[in-house]
C-alpha positions in Angstrom: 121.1 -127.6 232.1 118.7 -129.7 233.7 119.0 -127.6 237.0 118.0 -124.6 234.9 114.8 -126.5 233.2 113.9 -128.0 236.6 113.8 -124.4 238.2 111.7 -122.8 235.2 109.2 -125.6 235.2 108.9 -124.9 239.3 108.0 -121.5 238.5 105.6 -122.0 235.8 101.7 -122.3 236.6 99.1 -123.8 234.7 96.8 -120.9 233.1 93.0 -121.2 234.8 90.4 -123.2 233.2 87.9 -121.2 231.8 84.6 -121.2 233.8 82.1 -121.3 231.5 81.9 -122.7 228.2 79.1 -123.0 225.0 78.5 -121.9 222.0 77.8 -118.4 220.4 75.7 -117.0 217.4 74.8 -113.7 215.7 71.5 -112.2 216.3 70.5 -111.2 212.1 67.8 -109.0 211.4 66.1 -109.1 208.3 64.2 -105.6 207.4 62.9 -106.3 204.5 62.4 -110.1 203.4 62.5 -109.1 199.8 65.6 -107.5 199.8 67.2 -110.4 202.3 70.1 -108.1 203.3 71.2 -108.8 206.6 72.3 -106.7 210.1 74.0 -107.6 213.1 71.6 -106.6 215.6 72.7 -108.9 218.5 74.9 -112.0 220.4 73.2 -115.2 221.4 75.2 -117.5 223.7 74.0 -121.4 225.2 75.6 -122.2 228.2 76.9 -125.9 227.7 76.5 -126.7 231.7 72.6 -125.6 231.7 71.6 -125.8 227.9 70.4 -122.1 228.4 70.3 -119.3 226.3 71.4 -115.7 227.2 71.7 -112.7 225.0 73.0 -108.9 224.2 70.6 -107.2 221.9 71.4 -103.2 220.5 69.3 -100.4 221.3 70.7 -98.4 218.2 67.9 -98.8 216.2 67.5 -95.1 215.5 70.5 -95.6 213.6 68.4 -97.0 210.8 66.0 -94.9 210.4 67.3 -93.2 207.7 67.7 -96.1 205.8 64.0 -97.9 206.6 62.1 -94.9 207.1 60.4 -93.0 210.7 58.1 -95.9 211.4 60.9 -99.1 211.3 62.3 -98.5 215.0 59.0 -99.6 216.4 58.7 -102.6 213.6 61.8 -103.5 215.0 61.6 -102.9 218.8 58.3 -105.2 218.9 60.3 -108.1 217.1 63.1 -108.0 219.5 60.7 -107.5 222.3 58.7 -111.2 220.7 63.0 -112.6 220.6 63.5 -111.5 224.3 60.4 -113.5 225.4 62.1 -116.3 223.1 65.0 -116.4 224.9 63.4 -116.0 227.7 61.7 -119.2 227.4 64.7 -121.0 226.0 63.4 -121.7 222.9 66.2 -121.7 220.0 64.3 -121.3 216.8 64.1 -117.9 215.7 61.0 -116.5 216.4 60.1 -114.7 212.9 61.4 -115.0 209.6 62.8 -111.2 210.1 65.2 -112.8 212.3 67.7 -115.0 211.6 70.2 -116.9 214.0 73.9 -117.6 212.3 75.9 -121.0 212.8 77.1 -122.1 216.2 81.0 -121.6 217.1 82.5 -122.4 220.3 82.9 -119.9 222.8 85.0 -119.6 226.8 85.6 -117.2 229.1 85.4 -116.1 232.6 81.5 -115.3 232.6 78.8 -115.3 230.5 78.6 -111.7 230.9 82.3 -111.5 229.6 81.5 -113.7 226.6 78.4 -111.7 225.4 80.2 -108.3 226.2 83.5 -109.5 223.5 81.3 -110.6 221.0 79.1 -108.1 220.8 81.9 -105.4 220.7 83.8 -107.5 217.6 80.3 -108.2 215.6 77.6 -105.9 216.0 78.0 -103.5 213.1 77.8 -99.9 214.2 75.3 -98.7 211.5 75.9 -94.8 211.4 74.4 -93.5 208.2 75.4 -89.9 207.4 73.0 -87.5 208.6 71.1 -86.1 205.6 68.2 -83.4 205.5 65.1 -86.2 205.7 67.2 -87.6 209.1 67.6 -84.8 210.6 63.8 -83.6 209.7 63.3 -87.1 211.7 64.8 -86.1 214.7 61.6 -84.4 216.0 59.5 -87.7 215.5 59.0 -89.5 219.2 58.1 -93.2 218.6 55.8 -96.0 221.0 59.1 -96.3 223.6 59.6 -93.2 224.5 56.2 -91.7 224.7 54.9 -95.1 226.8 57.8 -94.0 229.4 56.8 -90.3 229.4 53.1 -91.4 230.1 53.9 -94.1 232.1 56.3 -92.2 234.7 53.4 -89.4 235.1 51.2 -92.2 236.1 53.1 -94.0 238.6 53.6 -90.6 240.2 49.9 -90.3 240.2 48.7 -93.4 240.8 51.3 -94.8 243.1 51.8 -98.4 243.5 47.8 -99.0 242.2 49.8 -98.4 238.6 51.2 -101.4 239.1 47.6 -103.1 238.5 47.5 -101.8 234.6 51.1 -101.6 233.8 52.4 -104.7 232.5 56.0 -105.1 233.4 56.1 -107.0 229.6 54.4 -105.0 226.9 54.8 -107.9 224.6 51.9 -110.6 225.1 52.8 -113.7 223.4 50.8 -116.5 222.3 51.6 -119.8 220.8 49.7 -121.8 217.9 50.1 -124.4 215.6 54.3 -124.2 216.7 54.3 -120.5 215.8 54.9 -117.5 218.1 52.6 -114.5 217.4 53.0 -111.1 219.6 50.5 -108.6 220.9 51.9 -105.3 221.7 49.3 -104.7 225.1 51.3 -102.8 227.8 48.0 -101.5 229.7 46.7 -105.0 231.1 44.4 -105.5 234.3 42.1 -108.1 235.6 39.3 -106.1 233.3 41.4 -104.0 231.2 43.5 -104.0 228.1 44.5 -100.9 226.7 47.5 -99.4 224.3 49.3 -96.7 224.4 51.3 -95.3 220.7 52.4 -92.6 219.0 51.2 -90.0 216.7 54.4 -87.5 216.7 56.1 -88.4 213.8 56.7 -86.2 210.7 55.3 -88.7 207.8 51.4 -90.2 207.7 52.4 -93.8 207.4 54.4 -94.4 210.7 51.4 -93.0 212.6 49.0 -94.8 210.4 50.6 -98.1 210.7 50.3 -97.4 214.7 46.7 -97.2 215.2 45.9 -99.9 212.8 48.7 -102.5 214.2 47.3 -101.4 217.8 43.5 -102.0 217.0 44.1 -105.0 215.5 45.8 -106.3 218.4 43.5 -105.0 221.3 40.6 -106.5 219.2 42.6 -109.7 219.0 43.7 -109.9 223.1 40.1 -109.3 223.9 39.1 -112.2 222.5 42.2 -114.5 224.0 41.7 -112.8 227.2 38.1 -112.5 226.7 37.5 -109.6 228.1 36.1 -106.1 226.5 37.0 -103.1 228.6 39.2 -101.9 225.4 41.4 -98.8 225.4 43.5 -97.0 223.2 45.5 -93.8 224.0 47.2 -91.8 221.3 49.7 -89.6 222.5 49.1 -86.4 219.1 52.3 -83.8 218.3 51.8 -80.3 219.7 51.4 -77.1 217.3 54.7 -76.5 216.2 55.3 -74.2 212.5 58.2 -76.4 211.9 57.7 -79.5 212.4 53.9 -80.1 212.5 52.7 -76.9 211.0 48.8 -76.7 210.7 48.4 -78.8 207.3 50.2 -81.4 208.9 48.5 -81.4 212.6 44.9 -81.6 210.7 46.0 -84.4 208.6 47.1 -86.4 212.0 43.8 -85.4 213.7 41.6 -86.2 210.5 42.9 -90.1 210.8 43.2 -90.5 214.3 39.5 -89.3 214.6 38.6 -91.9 211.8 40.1 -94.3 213.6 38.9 -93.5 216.7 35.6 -93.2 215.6 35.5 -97.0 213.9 36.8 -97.6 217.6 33.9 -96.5 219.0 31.6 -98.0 217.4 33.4 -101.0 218.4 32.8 -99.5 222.3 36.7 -99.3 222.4 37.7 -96.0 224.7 39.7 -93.4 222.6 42.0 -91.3 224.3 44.3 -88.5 222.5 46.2 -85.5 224.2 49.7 -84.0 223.7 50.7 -83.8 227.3 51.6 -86.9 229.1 50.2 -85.9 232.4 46.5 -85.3 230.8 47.2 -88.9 229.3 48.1 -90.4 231.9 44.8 -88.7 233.9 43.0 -90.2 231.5 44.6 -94.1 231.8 43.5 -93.3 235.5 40.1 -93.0 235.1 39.5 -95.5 232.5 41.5 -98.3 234.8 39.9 -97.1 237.7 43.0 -96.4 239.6 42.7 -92.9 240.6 44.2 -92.3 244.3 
């Protein structure tokens, strides 16, 4: 009997150490404070060896926009971009009171990448409201992300690697006071230049309202932490489309965009609206003074 016991505990092999170790938490988003209800939007994991933080964030936020409305996945896209340059910096408070950070459990595994990739599959809820009329009357709305990359791409194909001198590779400026984070969406930034770039192609007034407002307040703000003036702001307007932007609509859009633009001029900030990226982008060119 012994023999047998002897010969099975030869054979065994003592299962591998896990090589990393830490603790884990839920990334909670907050929409609406009043309300208080809850999504998880994301894994957070510290690394017990190195103290650092490391994360998985969705990029499913169009699945809410039937529930928040047109305008909420760029809300939400600039908090998480103001959490990414929390992590970044290591910093373990949440950075808002939209988000909230759930109690540390322990977590192993083979790699940090390997932790972050279970988690997120076994906790991020999978928001998939059903697809109503207003949704799908939604689906021709283009928010801040996706124009940015259509005008962006033109203009590294036309301005080459001199793009690189407006194009911040972080859109998000953050700035620090009193022990509170504050965020400034600014993706066009040069040694003279600060500029925006947002939408105007969505089907409702408020979305496109909200933009320009939330950008001119923040360009107006960076000027004076950067301190410089050479102010721009770039709307990218829907094209004619019976549809979706039938006339009525299109004139309401270019009503407000031109009162805005016009307070911005006043304020010597450079307005610039088209519907195609490429005469955007020609347009960023000339104003950052990077035409080849």
């Amino acid at each position: 009997m012994n023999s047998i016991a002897d010969r099975l505990q030869s054979l065994a092999s003592v299962p591998p150490a896990p090589q990393t170790k830490g603790r884990w938490f839920n990334i909670r988003l907050c929409p609406d404070l009043a309300l208080g209800e809850l999504f998880n939007v994301g894994v957070g994991y510290i690394d017990s060896a190195s103290e650092k933080i490391h994360a998985k964030l969705t990029d499913r936020l169009d699945r809410f926009r039937s529930l928040y409305g047109e305008g909420f996945e760029d809300e939400i896209r600039s908090i998480l971009r103001v959490l990414e340059s929390t992590i970044g910096n290591n910093k373990k408070e949440p950075p808002c009171p939209n988000i909230r950070f759930s109690e540390l459990k322990f977590a192993s595994g083979n790699s940090i990448e390997d932790i972050l990739e279970r988690l997120y599959e076994a906790t991020i809820l999978a928001v998939s409201p059903s697809v109503t009329g207003e949704a799908q009357n939604l689906e021709s709305s283009i928010g801040n992300e996706a124009v940015r990359k259509l005008v962006f791409d033109e203009l590294k194909k036309m301005a080459g690697l001199l793009a690189e001198k407006i194009l911040s590779p972080a859109p998000m400026y953050t700035v620090s006071e009193n022990g509170r984070t504050y965020a400034l969406d600014i993706p066009l930034r040069g040694k003279k230049h600060l500029g925006s770039v947002v939408s105007a192609k969505y089907r409702t007034m408020q979305p496109i309202e909200t933009n320009l407002l939330r950008a001119t307040v923040d360009l107006e703000t960076a000027s004076r932490v950067f301190r410089q003036d050479r102010l721009g702001l770039f709307v990218v307007r829907p094209s004619p489309d019976p549809i979706a932007y039938p006339k009525d609509r299109l004139v309401q859009i270019d009503n407000l965009i031109d009162t805005i633009g016009w307070k911005l001029h006043k304020q010597k900030v450079y307005v610039g609206v088209d519907e195609e990226p490429v005469a955007l982008a020609e347009d960023i060119a000339e104003w950052a003074e990077i035409r080849t």
